[in-house]
C-alpha positions as CSV (number, residue, x, y, z in Angstrom):
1,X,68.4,145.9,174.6
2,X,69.1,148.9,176.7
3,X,69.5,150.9,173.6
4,X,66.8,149.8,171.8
5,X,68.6,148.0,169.3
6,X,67.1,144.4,169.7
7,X,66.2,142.4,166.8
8,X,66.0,138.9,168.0
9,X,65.3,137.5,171.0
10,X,68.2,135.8,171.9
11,X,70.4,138.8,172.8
12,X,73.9,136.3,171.6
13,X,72.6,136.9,168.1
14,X,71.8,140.6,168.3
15,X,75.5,141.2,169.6
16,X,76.7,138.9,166.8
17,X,74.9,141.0,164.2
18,X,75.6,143.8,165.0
19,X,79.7,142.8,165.4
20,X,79.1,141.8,161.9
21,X,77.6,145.2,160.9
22,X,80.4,147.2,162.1
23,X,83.1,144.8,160.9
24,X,81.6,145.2,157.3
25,X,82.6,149.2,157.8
26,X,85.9,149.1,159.4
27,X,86.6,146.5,156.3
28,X,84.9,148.8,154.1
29,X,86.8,151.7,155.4
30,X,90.1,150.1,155.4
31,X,89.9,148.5,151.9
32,X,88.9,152.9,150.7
33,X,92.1,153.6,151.7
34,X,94.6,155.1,155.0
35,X,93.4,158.6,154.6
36,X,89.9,158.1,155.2
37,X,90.8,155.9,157.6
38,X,92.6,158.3,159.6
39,X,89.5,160.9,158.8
40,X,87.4,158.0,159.9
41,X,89.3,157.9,163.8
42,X,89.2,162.0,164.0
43,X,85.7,161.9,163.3
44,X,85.4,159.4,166.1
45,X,87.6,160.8,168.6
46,X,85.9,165.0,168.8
47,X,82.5,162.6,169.4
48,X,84.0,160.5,172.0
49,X,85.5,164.0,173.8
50,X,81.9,165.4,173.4
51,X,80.5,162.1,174.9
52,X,83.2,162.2,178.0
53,X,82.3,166.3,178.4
54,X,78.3,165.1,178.6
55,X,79.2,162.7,180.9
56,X,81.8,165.4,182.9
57,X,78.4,168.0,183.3
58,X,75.8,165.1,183.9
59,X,77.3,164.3,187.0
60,X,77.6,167.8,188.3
61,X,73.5,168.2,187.9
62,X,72.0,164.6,187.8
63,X,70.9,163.9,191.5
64,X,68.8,160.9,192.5
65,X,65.4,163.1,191.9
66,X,66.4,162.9,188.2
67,X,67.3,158.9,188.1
68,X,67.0,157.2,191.4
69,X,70.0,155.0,190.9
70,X,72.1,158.3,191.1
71,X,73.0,160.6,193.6
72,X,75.5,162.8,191.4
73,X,78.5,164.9,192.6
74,X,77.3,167.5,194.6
75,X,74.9,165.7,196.9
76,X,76.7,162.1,196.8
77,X,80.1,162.4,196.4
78,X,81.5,162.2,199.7
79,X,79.5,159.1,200.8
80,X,79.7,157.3,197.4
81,X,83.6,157.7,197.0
82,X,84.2,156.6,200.6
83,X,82.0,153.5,200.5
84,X,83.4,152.5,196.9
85,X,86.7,153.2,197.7
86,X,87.7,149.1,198.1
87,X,86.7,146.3,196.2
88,X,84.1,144.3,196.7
89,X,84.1,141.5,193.7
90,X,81.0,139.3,193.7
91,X,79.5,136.3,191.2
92,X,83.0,134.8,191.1
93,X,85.1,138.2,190.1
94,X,88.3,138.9,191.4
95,X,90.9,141.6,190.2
96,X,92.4,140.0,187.7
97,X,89.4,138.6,185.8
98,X,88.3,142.4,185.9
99,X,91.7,143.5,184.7
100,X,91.4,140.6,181.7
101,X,88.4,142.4,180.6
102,X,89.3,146.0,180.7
103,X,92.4,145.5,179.4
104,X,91.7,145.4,175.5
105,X,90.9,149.5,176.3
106,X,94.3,150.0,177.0
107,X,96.1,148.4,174.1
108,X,95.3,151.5,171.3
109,X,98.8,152.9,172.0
110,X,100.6,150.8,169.6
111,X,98.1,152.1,167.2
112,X,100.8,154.3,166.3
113,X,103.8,151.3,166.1
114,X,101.4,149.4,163.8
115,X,101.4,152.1,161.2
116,X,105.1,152.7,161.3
117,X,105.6,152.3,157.9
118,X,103.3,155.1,156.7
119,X,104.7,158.2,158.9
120,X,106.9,160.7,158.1
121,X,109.5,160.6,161.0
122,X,108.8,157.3,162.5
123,X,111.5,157.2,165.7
124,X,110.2,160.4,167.1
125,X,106.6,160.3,165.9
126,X,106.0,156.6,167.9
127,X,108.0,157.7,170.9
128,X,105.8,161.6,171.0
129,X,102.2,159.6,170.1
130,X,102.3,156.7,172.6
131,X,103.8,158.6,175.5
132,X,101.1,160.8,174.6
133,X,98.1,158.1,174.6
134,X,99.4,156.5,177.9
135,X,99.2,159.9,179.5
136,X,96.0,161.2,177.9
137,X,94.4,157.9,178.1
138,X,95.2,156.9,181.6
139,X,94.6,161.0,183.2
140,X,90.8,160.4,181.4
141,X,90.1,156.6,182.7
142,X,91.2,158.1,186.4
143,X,89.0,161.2,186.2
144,X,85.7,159.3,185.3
145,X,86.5,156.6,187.8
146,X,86.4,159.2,190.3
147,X,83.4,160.7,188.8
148,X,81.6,157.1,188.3
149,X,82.5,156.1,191.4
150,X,81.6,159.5,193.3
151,X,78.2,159.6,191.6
152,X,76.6,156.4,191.6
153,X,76.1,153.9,195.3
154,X,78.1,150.5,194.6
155,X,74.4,148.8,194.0
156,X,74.0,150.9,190.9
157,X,77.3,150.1,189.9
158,X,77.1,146.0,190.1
159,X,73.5,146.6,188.6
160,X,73.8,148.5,185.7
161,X,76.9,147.7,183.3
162,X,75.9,150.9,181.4
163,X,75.4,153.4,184.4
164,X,77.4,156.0,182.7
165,X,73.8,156.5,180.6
166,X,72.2,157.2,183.7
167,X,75.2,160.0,184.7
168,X,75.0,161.7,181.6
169,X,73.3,164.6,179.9
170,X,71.2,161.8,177.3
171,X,71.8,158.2,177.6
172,X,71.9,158.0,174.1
173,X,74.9,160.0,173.6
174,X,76.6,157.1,175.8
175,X,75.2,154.6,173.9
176,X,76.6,156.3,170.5
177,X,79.8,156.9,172.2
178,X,80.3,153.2,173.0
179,X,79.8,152.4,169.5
180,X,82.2,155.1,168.4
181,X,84.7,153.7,170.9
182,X,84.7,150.0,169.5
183,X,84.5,151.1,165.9
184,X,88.0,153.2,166.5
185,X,89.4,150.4,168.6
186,X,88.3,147.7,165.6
187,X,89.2,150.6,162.7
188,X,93.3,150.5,164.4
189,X,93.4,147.1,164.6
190,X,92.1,145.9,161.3
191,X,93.9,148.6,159.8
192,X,97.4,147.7,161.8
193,X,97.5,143.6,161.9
194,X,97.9,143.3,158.3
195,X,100.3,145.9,157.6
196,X,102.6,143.6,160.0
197,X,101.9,140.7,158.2
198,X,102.9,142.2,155.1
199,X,106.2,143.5,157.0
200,X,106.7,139.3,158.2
201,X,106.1,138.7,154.7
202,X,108.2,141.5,152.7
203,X,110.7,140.2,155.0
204,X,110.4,136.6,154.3
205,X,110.7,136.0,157.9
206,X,108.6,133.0,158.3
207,X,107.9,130.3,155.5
208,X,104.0,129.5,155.9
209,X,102.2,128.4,152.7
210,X,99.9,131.0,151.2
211,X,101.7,134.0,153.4
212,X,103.0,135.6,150.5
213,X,99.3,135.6,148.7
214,X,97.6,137.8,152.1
215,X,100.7,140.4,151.9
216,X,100.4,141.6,148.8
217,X,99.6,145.4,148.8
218,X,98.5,147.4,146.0
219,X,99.6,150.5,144.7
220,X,98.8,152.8,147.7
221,X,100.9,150.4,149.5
222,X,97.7,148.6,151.3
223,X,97.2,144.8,151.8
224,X,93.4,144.7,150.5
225,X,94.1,140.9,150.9
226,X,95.5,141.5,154.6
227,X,92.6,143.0,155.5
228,X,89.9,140.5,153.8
229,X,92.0,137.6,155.8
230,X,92.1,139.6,159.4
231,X,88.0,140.2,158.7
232,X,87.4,136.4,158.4
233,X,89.2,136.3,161.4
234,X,87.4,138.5,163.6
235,X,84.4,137.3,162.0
236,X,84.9,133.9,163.6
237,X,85.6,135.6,166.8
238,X,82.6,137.7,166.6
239,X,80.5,134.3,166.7
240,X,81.6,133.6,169.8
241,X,78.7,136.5,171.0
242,X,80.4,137.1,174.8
243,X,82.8,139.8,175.1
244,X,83.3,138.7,178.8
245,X,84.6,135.5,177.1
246,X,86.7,137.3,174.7
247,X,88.5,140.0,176.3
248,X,90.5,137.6,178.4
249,X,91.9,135.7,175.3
250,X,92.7,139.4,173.7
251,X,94.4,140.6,176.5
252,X,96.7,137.5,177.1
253,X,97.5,137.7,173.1
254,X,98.1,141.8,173.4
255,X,100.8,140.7,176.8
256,X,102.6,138.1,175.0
257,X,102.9,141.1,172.2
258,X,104.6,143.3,174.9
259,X,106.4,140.7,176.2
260,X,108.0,139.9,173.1
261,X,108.9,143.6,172.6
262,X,110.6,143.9,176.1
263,X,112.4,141.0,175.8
264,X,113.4,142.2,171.7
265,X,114.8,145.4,173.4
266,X,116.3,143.2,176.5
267,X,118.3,140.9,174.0
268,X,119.0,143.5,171.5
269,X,120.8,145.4,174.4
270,X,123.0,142.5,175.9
271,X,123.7,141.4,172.8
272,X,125.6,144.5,171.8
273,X,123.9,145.0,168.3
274,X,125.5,147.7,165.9
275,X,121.8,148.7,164.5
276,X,120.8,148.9,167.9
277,X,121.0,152.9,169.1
278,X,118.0,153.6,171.5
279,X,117.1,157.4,171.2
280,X,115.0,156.8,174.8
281,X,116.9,158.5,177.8
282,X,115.6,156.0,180.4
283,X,115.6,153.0,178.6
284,X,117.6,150.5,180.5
285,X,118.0,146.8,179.2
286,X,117.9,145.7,183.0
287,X,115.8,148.1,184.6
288,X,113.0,148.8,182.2
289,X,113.3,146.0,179.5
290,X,114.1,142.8,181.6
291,X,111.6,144.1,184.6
292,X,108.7,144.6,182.0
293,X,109.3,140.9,179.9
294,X,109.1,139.3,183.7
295,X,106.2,141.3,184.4
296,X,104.2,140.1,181.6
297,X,104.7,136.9,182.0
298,X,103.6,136.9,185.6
299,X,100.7,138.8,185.1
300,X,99.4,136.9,181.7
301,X,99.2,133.7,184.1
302,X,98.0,135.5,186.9
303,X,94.9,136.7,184.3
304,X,94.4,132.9,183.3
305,X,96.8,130.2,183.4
306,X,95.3,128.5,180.4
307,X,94.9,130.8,177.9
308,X,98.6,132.0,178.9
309,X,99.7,128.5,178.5
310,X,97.9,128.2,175.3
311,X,99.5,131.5,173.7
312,X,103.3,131.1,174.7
313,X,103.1,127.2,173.2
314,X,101.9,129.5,170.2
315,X,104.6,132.0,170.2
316,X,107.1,129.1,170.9
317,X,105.5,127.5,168.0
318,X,105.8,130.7,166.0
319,X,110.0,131.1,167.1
320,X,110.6,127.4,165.9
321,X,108.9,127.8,162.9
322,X,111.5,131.0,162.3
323,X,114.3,129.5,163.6
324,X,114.1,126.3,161.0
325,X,113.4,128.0,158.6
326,X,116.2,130.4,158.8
327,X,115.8,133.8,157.6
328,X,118.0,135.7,155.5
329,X,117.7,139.0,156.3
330,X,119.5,142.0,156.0
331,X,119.4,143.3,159.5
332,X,120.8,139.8,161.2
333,X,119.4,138.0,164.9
334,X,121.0,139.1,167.9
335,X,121.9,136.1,168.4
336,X,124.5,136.4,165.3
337,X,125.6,139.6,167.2
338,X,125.9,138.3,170.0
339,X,128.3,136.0,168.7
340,X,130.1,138.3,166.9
341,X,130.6,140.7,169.7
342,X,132.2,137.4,172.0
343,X,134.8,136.5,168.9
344,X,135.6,140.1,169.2
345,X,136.4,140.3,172.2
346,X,138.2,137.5,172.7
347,X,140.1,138.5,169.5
348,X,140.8,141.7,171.4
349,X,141.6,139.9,174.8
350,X,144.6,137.5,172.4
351,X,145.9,140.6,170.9
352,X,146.3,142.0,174.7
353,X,147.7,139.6,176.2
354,X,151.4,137.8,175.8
355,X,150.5,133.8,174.6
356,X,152.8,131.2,174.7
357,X,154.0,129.4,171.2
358,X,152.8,126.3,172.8
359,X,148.6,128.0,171.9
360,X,150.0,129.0,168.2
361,X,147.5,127.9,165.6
362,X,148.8,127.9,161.9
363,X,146.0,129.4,159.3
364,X,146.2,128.9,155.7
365,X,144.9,131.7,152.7
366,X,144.3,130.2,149.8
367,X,144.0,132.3,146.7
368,X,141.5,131.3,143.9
369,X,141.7,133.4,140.7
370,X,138.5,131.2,139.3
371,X,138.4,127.7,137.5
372,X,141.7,128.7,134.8
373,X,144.2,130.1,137.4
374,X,143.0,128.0,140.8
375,X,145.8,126.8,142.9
């Protein structure tokens, strides 16, 4: 409504189509192919930069003569940072419901994980690109929270979800920049889900009836049916109209994601793998790996209880499912390791040490030269 974009009156079915407009061209991007794709996201990014640098210079000469709900940097800063400086949640908010819904902004670094597959060097390329997001992503959110926050007195803030359109140059270069935002947020993950599914599937990790038809690629290598099947999806979710609604559920499903990869490296580590050879100098399985799976997990049910309860029964669901079914993969479990490193060093420990006859166990070898010359 604030951007003039209202079609219906109820404002649930404007968000819904227009959810459904930009879905149709993240599909319709993704099904063209990875290189326009990745044209698609630069595009999207120099805007975004241009956006934050509008709002950067609107809040150097915006003051409240210009838009009353503003007092901008130079005249307000000292008295706005200092009085919004601490919380003050209202209408039921707390800090965890607020870091439920922001935190789907954060979760484009494994943008560069899901794409693995299609880059040149991928063990230093995913390292160099998400060490590089965290950094570039995290220095930006803290500079315009200072600027937000500096700018604008807390009643503008609670009152206007959009108040960076008041801070900068033209509102409507906000507005576009939003959209710009989502579509790349919604481009990566459209783009990335389905190339894992096809990697679970490739694999044969899983045995789910009809898995094998969605990760299918074609001959550029993309799963055109992967990406039909995560559309439907989001479609559905899309329905539900509330992003308030939906960013809680997204961020306790992107947790449980990097739970499961702390806990991969954690049990990869104790179990002694031989494929296992982490190129990270800090990495530690018990002071990065086991301190970040225990930290998820506290702070998915500190964001809500029930849809953390909700998505480990799924995951848990998920592991049985593998676990019966018993994959036969290449690679191995770590559990198999695991196993294997404990016979060998027991093997080891017998060989050291002097054993009484009374512990001798007699093994036969029998020979088999086929069905003819069997013994």
């Amino acid at each position: 409504n604030q951007a003039g974009f209202s079609i219906f009156e109820d404002d649930i079915n404007d968000i819904r189509l227009w959810a459904t407009i930009f879905l149709l061209i993240c599909l319709f991007l993704a099904v063209v192919g990875l290189k326009y794709v990745i044209k698609a996201q630069i595009a999207l990014l120099v805007y975004i930069l241009f956006s934050i640098l509008s709002l950067v210079i609107g809040s150097f000469y915006r003051t409240s003569d210009s838009d009353p709900e503003i007092d901008g940097v130079i005249h307000g800063f000292a008295t706005n940072f200092k009085a919004n400086f601490f919380s003050d949640y209202r209408n039921g908010y707390n800090f965890w419901t607020v870091l439920a819904i922001f935190f789907p902004a954060v979760t484009g670094i494994m943008a560069g994980a899901n794409l693995s597959g299609d880059l040149r060097d991928p063990s230093k390329d995913i390292p160099k690109g998400t060490f590089s997001a965290i950094f570039l992503s995290s220095t930006t959110y803290i500079i315009l929270t200072i600027l937000i926050g500096g700018c604008a007195p807390r009643e503008s803030l609670l009152n206007y979800p959009l108040i960076m359109t008041n801070i900068s140059i033209n509102q409507y270069i906000i507005y576009a920049a939003t959209y710009a935002a989502t579509l790349s947020s919604a481009i990566a993950s459209l783009v990335g889900a389905p190339r894992i599914l096809m990697a679970v599937g490739d694999d044969n990790i899983i045995n789910i009836p009809g898995l094998k038809f969605f990760t299918k690629a074609n001959h550029e290598g993309s799963p055109i049916r992967g990406y039909f099947l995560t559309a439907f999806i989001a479609l559905c979710v899309n329905a539900i109209g509330n992003i308030d609604q939906i960013a809680p559920l997204i961020s306790i499903f992107f947790i449980m994601v990097y739970l499961l990869i702390n806990f991969a490296c954690f049990i990869m580590s104790v179990s002694k793998s031989a494929g296992w050879r982490p190129a990270f100098h800090y990495f530690n399985a018990y002071f990065t790996a086991l301190p970040g799976t225990v930290l998820c997990a506290v702070v998915m049910f500190l964001l809500n209880p029930y849809y953390a309860l909700a998505t480990v029964s799924v995951a848990l669901i998920v592991y049985l499912c593998v676990a019966i079914y018993d994959p036969q993969v290449p690679w191995g479990t770590a559990f198999n390791s695991r196993a294997i490193y404990k016979t060998y060093r027991s093997l080891l420990g017998l060989a050291l040490n002097k054993t009484k006859d009374v512990y001798w166990r007699p093994s036969f070898l029998m020979v088999n030269f086929g069905e003819k010359y069997s013994l």
